[in-house]
matplotlib code that plots the C-alpha trace (Angstrom):
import matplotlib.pyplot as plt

x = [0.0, 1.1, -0.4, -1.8, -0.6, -4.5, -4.3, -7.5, -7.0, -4.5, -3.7, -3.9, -2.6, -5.0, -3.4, -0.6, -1.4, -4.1, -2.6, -4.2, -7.3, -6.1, -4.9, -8.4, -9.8, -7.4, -8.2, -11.6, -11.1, -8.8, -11.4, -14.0, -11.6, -11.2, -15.2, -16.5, -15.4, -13.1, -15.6, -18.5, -16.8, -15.7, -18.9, -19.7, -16.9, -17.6, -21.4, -20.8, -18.0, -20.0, -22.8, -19.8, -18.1, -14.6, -12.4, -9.6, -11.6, -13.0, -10.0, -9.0, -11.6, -12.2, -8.5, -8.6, -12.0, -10.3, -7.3, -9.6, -10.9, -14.7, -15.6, -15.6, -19.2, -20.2, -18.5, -19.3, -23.2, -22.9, -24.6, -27.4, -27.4, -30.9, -31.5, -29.4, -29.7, -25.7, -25.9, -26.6, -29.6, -27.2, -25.5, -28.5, -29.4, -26.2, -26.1, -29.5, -28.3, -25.3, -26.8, -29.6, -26.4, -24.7, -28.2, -29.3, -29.8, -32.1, -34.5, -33.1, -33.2, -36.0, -37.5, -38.0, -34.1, -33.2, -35.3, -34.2, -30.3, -31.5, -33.1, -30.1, -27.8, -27.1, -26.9, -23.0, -23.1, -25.1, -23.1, -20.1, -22.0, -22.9, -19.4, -18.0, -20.5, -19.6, -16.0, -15.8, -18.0, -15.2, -13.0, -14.8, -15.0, -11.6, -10.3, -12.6, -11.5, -8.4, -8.2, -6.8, -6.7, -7.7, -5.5, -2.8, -3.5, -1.6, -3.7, -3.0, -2.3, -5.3, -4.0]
y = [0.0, 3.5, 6.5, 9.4, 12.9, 14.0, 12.9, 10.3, 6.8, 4.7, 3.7, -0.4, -1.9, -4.7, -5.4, -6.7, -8.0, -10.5, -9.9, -13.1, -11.1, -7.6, -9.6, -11.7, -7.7, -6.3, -9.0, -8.8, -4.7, -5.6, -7.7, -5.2, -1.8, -4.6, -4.6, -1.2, 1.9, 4.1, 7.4, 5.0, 3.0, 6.3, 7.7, 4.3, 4.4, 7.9, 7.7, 4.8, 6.5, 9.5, 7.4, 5.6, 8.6, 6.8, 10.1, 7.9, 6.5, 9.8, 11.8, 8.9, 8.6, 12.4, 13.0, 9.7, 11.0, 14.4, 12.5, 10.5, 13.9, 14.3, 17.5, 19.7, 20.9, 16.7, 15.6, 18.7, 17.3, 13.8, 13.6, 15.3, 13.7, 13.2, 16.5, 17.9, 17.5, 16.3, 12.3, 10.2, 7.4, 5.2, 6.7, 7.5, 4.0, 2.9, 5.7, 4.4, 0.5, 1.9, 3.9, 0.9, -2.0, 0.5, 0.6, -3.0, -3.5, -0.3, -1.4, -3.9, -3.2, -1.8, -3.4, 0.2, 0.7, -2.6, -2.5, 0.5, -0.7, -4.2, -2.0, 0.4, -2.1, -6.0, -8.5, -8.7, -5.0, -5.4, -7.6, -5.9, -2.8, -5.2, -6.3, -3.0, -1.7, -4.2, -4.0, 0.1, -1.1, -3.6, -1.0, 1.5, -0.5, -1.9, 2.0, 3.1, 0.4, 0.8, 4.4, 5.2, 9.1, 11.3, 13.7, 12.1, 10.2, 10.8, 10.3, 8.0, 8.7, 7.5, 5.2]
z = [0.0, -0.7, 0.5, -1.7, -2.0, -0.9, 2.4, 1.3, 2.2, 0.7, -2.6, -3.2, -6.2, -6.7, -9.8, -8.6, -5.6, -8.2, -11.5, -13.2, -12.5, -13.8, -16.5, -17.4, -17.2, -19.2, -22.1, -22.0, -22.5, -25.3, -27.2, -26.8, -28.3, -31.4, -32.2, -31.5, -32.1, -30.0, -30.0, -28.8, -26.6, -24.7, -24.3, -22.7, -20.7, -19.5, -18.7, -16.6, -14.7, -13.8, -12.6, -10.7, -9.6, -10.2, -10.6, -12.6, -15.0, -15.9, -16.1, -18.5, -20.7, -21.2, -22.0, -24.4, -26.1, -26.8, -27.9, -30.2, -31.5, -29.0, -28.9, -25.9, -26.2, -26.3, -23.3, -21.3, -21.9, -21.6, -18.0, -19.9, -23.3, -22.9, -23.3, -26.1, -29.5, -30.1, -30.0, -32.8, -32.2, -31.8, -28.9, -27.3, -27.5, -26.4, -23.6, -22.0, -22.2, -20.7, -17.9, -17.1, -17.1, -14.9, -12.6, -13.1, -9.2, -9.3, -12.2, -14.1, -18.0, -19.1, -21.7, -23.8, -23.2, -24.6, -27.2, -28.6, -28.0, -30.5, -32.7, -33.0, -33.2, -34.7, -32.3, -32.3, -31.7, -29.5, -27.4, -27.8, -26.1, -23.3, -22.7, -22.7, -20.1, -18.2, -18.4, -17.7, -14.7, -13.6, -13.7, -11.8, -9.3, -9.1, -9.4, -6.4, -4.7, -5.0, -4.2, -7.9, -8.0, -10.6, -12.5, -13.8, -17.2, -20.1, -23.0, -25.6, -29.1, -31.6, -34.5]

ax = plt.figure().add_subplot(projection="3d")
ax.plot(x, y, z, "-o")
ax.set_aspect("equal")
plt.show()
Protein backbone atom coordinates (compact mmCIF):
# COMPACT_ATOMS: atom_id res chain seq x y z
CA UNK A 1 0.00 0.00 0.00
CA UNK A 2 1.08 3.48 -0.68
CA UNK A 3 -0.37 6.45 0.52
CA UNK A 4 -1.80 9.38 -1.68
CA UNK A 5 -0.61 12.91 -1.96
CA UNK A 6 -4.48 13.97 -0.87
CA UNK A 7 -4.33 12.89 2.36
CA UNK A 8 -7.47 10.33 1.30
CA UNK A 9 -7.04 6.85 2.18
CA UNK A 10 -4.46 4.74 0.74
CA UNK A 11 -3.69 3.68 -2.60
CA UNK A 12 -3.94 -0.41 -3.21
CA UNK A 13 -2.57 -1.86 -6.23
CA UNK A 14 -5.05 -4.73 -6.67
CA UNK A 15 -3.41 -5.39 -9.79
CA UNK A 16 -0.55 -6.66 -8.55
CA UNK A 17 -1.41 -7.99 -5.56
CA UNK A 18 -4.12 -10.51 -8.23
CA UNK A 19 -2.57 -9.90 -11.52
CA UNK A 20 -4.16 -13.14 -13.21
CA UNK A 21 -7.33 -11.13 -12.55
CA UNK A 22 -6.12 -7.61 -13.84
CA UNK A 23 -4.88 -9.56 -16.48
CA UNK A 24 -8.39 -11.65 -17.42
CA UNK A 25 -9.80 -7.72 -17.21
CA UNK A 26 -7.43 -6.27 -19.24
CA UNK A 27 -8.15 -9.04 -22.12
CA UNK A 28 -11.61 -8.81 -22.01
CA UNK A 29 -11.11 -4.67 -22.48
CA UNK A 30 -8.85 -5.62 -25.29
CA UNK A 31 -11.42 -7.73 -27.15
CA UNK A 32 -13.96 -5.20 -26.76
CA UNK A 33 -11.63 -1.83 -28.30
CA UNK A 34 -11.17 -4.58 -31.41
CA UNK A 35 -15.22 -4.56 -32.24
CA UNK A 36 -16.54 -1.18 -31.53
CA UNK A 37 -15.43 1.91 -32.13
CA UNK A 38 -13.12 4.11 -29.98
CA UNK A 39 -15.58 7.42 -30.01
CA UNK A 40 -18.55 5.00 -28.78
CA UNK A 41 -16.79 3.04 -26.55
CA UNK A 42 -15.71 6.31 -24.71
CA UNK A 43 -18.91 7.69 -24.34
CA UNK A 44 -19.73 4.30 -22.66
CA UNK A 45 -16.92 4.44 -20.68
CA UNK A 46 -17.57 7.92 -19.48
CA UNK A 47 -21.38 7.69 -18.66
CA UNK A 48 -20.81 4.77 -16.64
CA UNK A 49 -18.00 6.54 -14.67
CA UNK A 50 -19.98 9.48 -13.75
CA UNK A 51 -22.75 7.44 -12.59
CA UNK A 52 -19.77 5.62 -10.65
CA UNK A 53 -18.10 8.58 -9.64
CA UNK A 54 -14.62 6.81 -10.21
CA UNK A 55 -12.39 10.14 -10.64
CA UNK A 56 -9.63 7.91 -12.62
CA UNK A 57 -11.56 6.46 -15.03
CA UNK A 58 -12.97 9.75 -15.87
CA UNK A 59 -10.02 11.85 -16.12
CA UNK A 60 -8.99 8.86 -18.48
CA UNK A 61 -11.60 8.65 -20.70
CA UNK A 62 -12.20 12.44 -21.16
CA UNK A 63 -8.47 12.96 -21.99
CA UNK A 64 -8.64 9.73 -24.45
CA UNK A 65 -12.02 10.98 -26.13
CA UNK A 66 -10.34 14.36 -26.76
CA UNK A 67 -7.30 12.51 -27.89
CA UNK A 68 -9.55 10.54 -30.20
CA UNK A 69 -10.93 13.94 -31.52
CA UNK A 70 -14.69 14.34 -29.01
CA UNK A 71 -15.61 17.47 -28.92
CA UNK A 72 -15.62 19.73 -25.89
CA UNK A 73 -19.21 20.90 -26.20
CA UNK A 74 -20.19 16.67 -26.34
CA UNK A 75 -18.46 15.59 -23.30
CA UNK A 76 -19.30 18.66 -21.25
CA UNK A 77 -23.22 17.35 -21.92
CA UNK A 78 -22.90 13.83 -21.60
CA UNK A 79 -24.57 13.63 -17.95
CA UNK A 80 -27.35 15.30 -19.90
CA UNK A 81 -27.45 13.70 -23.29
CA UNK A 82 -30.87 13.18 -22.94
CA UNK A 83 -31.50 16.53 -23.34
CA UNK A 84 -29.40 17.94 -26.06
CA UNK A 85 -29.71 17.48 -29.52
CA UNK A 86 -25.67 16.35 -30.14
CA UNK A 87 -25.86 12.34 -30.05
CA UNK A 88 -26.61 10.25 -32.81
CA UNK A 89 -29.62 7.36 -32.19
CA UNK A 90 -27.16 5.20 -31.85
CA UNK A 91 -25.46 6.68 -28.90
CA UNK A 92 -28.53 7.52 -27.28
CA UNK A 93 -29.45 4.03 -27.51
CA UNK A 94 -26.16 2.90 -26.37
CA UNK A 95 -26.11 5.72 -23.61
CA UNK A 96 -29.49 4.41 -22.00
CA UNK A 97 -28.29 0.52 -22.19
CA UNK A 98 -25.25 1.86 -20.65
CA UNK A 99 -26.83 3.89 -17.93
CA UNK A 100 -29.55 0.93 -17.10
CA UNK A 101 -26.35 -1.97 -17.06
CA UNK A 102 -24.68 0.46 -14.90
CA UNK A 103 -28.24 0.61 -12.58
CA UNK A 104 -29.26 -3.00 -13.13
CA UNK A 105 -29.82 -3.48 -9.25
CA UNK A 106 -32.08 -0.25 -9.27
CA UNK A 107 -34.50 -1.42 -12.19
CA UNK A 108 -33.06 -3.88 -14.13
CA UNK A 109 -33.23 -3.20 -18.02
CA UNK A 110 -35.98 -1.80 -19.08
CA UNK A 111 -37.54 -3.39 -21.73
CA UNK A 112 -37.99 0.19 -23.85
CA UNK A 113 -34.08 0.70 -23.24
CA UNK A 114 -33.21 -2.62 -24.61
CA UNK A 115 -35.28 -2.50 -27.17
CA UNK A 116 -34.16 0.54 -28.60
CA UNK A 117 -30.28 -0.68 -28.02
CA UNK A 118 -31.46 -4.15 -30.49
CA UNK A 119 -33.11 -1.98 -32.68
CA UNK A 120 -30.11 0.37 -32.99
CA UNK A 121 -27.76 -2.13 -33.20
CA UNK A 122 -27.13 -5.99 -34.71
CA UNK A 123 -26.87 -8.53 -32.28
CA UNK A 124 -23.00 -8.65 -32.32
CA UNK A 125 -23.11 -5.03 -31.65
CA UNK A 126 -25.14 -5.45 -29.50
CA UNK A 127 -23.10 -7.56 -27.39
CA UNK A 128 -20.07 -5.94 -27.82
CA UNK A 129 -21.98 -2.85 -26.06
CA UNK A 130 -22.87 -5.19 -23.34
CA UNK A 131 -19.37 -6.30 -22.73
CA UNK A 132 -18.02 -3.03 -22.75
CA UNK A 133 -20.47 -1.74 -20.14
CA UNK A 134 -19.65 -4.25 -18.15
CA UNK A 135 -16.00 -3.95 -18.43
CA UNK A 136 -15.84 0.07 -17.69
CA UNK A 137 -18.03 -1.11 -14.71
CA UNK A 138 -15.21 -3.58 -13.59
CA UNK A 139 -13.01 -1.02 -13.74
CA UNK A 140 -14.82 1.49 -11.81
CA UNK A 141 -15.03 -0.54 -9.26
CA UNK A 142 -11.58 -1.90 -9.10
CA UNK A 143 -10.30 1.98 -9.45
CA UNK A 144 -12.56 3.11 -6.39
CA UNK A 145 -11.51 0.39 -4.70
CA UNK A 146 -8.39 0.76 -5.00
CA UNK A 147 -8.22 4.40 -4.19
CA UNK A 148 -6.76 5.20 -7.85
CA UNK A 149 -6.71 9.13 -7.96
CA UNK A 150 -7.72 11.34 -10.64
CA UNK A 151 -5.46 13.66 -12.52
CA UNK A 152 -2.75 12.08 -13.84
CA UNK A 153 -3.52 10.18 -17.17
CA UNK A 154 -1.60 10.82 -20.13
CA UNK A 155 -3.68 10.26 -23.04
CA UNK A 156 -3.01 7.98 -25.64
CA UNK A 157 -2.26 8.73 -29.11
CA UNK A 158 -5.28 7.49 -31.61
CA UNK A 159 -4.04 5.15 -34.46
Amino acid sequence: MTTNTKGLRPQVDIGQHFAAGYRALWNLNTAVAEHIAQPLFELIKLRASQINGCAYCLDMHYKDARAAGETELRLSLLSVWREVDLFTAEERAALALTESVTLIAEHHIPEDVEADARAAFDESTYAVIVFAIITINSWNRLAITSHNLGGGHTPRQPT
